[in-house]
C-alpha positions as CSV (number, residue, x, y, z in Angstrom):
1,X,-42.9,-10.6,-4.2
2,X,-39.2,-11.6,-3.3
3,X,-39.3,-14.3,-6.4
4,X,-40.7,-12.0,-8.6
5,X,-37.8,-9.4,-7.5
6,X,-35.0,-12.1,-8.0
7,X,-36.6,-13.0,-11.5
8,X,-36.4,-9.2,-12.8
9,X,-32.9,-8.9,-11.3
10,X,-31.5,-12.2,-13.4
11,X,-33.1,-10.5,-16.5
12,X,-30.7,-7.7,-15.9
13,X,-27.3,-8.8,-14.2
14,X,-25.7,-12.0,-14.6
15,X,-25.8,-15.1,-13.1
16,X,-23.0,-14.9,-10.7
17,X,-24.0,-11.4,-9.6
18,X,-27.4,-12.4,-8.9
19,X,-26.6,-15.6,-6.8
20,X,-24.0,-13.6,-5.1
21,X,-26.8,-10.9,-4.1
22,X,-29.1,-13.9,-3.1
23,X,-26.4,-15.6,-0.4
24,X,-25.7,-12.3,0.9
25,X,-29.8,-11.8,1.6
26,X,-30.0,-15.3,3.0
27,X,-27.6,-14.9,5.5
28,X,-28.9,-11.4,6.4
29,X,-32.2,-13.3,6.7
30,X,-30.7,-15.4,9.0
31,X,-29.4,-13.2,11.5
32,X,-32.5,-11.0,11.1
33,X,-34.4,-14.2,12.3
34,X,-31.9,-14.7,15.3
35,X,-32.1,-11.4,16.5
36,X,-35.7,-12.2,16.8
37,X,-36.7,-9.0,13.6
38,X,-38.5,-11.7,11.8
39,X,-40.1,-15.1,12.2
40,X,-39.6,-16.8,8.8
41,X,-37.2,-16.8,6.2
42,X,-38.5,-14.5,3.2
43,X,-35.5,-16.5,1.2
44,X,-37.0,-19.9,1.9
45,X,-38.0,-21.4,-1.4
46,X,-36.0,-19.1,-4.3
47,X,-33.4,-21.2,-5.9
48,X,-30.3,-20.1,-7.0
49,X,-30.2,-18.7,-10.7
50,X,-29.6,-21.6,-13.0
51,X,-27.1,-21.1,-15.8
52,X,-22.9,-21.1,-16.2
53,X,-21.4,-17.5,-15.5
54,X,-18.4,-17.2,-17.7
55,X,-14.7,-17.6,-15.4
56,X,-13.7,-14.4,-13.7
57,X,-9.7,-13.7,-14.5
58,X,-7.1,-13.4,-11.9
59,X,-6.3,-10.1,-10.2
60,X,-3.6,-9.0,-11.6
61,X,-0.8,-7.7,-9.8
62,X,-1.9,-4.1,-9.3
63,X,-5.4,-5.2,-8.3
64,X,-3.5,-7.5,-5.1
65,X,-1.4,-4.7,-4.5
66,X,-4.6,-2.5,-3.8
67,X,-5.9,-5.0,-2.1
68,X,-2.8,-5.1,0.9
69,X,-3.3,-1.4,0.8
70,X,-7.1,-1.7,2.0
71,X,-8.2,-0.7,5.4
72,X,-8.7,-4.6,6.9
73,X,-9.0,-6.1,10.5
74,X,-6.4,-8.0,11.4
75,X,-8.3,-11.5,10.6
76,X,-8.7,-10.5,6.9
77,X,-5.5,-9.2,5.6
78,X,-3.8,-12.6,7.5
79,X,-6.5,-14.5,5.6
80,X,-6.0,-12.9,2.6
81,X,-2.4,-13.3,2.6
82,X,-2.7,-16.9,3.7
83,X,-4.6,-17.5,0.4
84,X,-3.1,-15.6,-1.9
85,X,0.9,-16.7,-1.0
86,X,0.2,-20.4,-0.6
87,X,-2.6,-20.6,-3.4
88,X,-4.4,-23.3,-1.1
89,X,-8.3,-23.6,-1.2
90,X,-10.2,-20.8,0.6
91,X,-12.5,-23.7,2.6
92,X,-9.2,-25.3,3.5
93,X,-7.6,-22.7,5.0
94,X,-10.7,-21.6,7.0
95,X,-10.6,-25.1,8.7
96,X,-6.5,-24.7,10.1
97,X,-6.4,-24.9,13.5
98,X,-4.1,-22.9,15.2
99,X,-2.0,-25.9,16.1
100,X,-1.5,-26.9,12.8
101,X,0.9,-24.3,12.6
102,X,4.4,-23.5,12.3
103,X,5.0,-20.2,12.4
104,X,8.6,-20.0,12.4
105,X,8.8,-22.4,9.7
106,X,6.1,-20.5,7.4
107,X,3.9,-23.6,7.0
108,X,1.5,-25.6,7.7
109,X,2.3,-28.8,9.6
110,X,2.1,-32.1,8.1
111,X,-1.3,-34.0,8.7
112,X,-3.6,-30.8,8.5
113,X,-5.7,-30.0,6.1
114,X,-3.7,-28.3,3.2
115,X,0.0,-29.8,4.6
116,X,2.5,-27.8,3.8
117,X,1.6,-24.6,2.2
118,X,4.1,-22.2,2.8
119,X,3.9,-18.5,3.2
120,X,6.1,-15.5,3.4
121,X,7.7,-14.1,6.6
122,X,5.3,-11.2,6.5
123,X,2.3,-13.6,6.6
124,X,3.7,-15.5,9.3
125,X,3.8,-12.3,11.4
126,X,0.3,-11.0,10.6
127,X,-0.5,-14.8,11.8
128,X,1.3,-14.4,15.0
129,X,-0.5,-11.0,15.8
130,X,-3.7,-12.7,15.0
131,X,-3.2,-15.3,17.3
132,X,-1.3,-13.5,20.1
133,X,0.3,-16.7,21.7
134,X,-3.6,-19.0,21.3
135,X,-2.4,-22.6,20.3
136,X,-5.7,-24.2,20.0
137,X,-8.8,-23.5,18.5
138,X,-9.6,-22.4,14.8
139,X,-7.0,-19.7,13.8
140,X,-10.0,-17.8,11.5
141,X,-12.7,-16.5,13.6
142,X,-16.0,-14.9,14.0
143,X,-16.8,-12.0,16.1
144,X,-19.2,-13.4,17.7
145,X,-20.0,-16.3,20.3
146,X,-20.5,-19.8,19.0
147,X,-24.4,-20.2,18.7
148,X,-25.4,-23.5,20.8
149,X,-25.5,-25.9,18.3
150,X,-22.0,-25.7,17.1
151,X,-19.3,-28.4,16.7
152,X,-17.0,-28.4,19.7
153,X,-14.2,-28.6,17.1
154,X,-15.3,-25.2,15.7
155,X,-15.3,-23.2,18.5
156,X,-12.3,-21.2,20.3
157,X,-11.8,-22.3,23.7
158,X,-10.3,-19.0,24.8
159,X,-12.6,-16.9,23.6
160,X,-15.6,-18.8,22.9
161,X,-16.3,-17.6,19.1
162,X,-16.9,-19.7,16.1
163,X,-15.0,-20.7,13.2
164,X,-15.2,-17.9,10.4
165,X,-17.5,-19.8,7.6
166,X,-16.3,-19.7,3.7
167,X,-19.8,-17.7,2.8
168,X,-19.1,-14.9,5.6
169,X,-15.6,-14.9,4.3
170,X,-16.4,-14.1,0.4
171,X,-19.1,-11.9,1.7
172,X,-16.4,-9.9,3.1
173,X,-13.7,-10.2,0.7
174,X,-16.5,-8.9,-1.8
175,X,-17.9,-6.1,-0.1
176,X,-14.2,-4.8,0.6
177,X,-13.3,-5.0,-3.0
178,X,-16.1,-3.6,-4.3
179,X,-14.5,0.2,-4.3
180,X,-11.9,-1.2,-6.3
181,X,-13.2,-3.2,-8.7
182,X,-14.1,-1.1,-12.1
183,X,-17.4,-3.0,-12.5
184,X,-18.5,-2.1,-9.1
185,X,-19.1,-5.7,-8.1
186,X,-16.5,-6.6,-6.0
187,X,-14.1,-9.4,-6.3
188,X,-14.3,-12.7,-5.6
189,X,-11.7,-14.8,-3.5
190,X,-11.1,-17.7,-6.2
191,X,-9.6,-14.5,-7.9
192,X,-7.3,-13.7,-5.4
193,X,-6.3,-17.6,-4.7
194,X,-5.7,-17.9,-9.1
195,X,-3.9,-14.3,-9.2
196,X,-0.7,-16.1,-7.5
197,X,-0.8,-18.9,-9.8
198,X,-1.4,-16.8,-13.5
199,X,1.8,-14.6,-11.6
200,X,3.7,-17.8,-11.5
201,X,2.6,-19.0,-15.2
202,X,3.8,-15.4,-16.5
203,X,7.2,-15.5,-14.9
204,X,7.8,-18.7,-16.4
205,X,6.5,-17.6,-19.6
């Protein structure tokens, strides 16, 4: 069985590896069921693995300069850069709205979520290309259509697509990475968000 599968797994990777692989088959299982491929949700009842994964370290600054080098959409290397320059949460930059920002100023405007992160010129020009002159709406989205039962709040009104979610996101940002990293696993984006900050500690070291 799918339980039994999962068990055998968490006997051989660890515990962070093995939830990771069991989000990534929810969410296949998810679209799998939208499409119409299946009728239930062969996830439904396995819990994550219980048990506290040791903290990953910070990319250092080789790994992030790899990482601007990889072959990304448009969406990702803005995110990406977004994170890593103003060291803001990943969920918290996910929910800016494209008004929230001013891009000449290289921030983010007071009274949105994360005020006044700051970013470099470069970032605010991979922003502006993302956005290509859209003032409303979430700046970070999917490629698809909103599904019906979305909130009004997360949907484009230009385009009609849905706010990117944090668990897409990471799935992406590991997936990516996984050629890079050593270990084959991919990284994680709490890695890239901390790699900024450990810079910052060193320098003033």
């Amino acid at each position: 069985s799918l339980a039994a599968a999962v068990a055998d797994r968490a006997a051989a990777a660890d515990v962070r590896t093995v939830n990771r692989e069991l989000s990534a088959l929810r969410s296949a299982a998810g679209w799998w069921q939208e499409q119409g491929w299946i009728s239930s949700d062969p996830t439904a009842g396995i819990r994550h693995v219980a048990g506290v994964a040791a903290p990953l370290p910070p990319l250092t600054g080789d790994q992030v300069t790899g990482l601007f080098r990889v072959t990304a959409s448009l969406r990702e290397q803005a995110f990406w850069r977004v994170l890593y320059d103003t060291t803001g949460s990943a969920d918290g930059i996910l929910r800016l709205d494209a008004g929230h920002l001013d891009l000449p100023g290289r921030r983010v405007r007071p009274g949105a979520p994360g005020a006044w992160l700051q970013w470099s010129t470069g970032t605010s020009q991979l922003l502006g290309w993302l956005l290509a002159g859209r003032r409303f709406g979430p700046v970070f989205l999917t490629e698809r259509k909103a599904p019906g039962n979305a909130v009004a709040a997360d949907i484009c009104p230009v385009t009609g697509r849905a706010r990117m979610s944090y668990r897409r996101a990471a799935e992406i940002f590991t997936a990516v990475t996984r050629p890079l990293d050593p270990a084959g696993q991919g990284w994680t984006l709490h890695q890239l968000r901390r790699a900024r900050l450990a810079a910052g500690l060193a320098q003033a070291d």
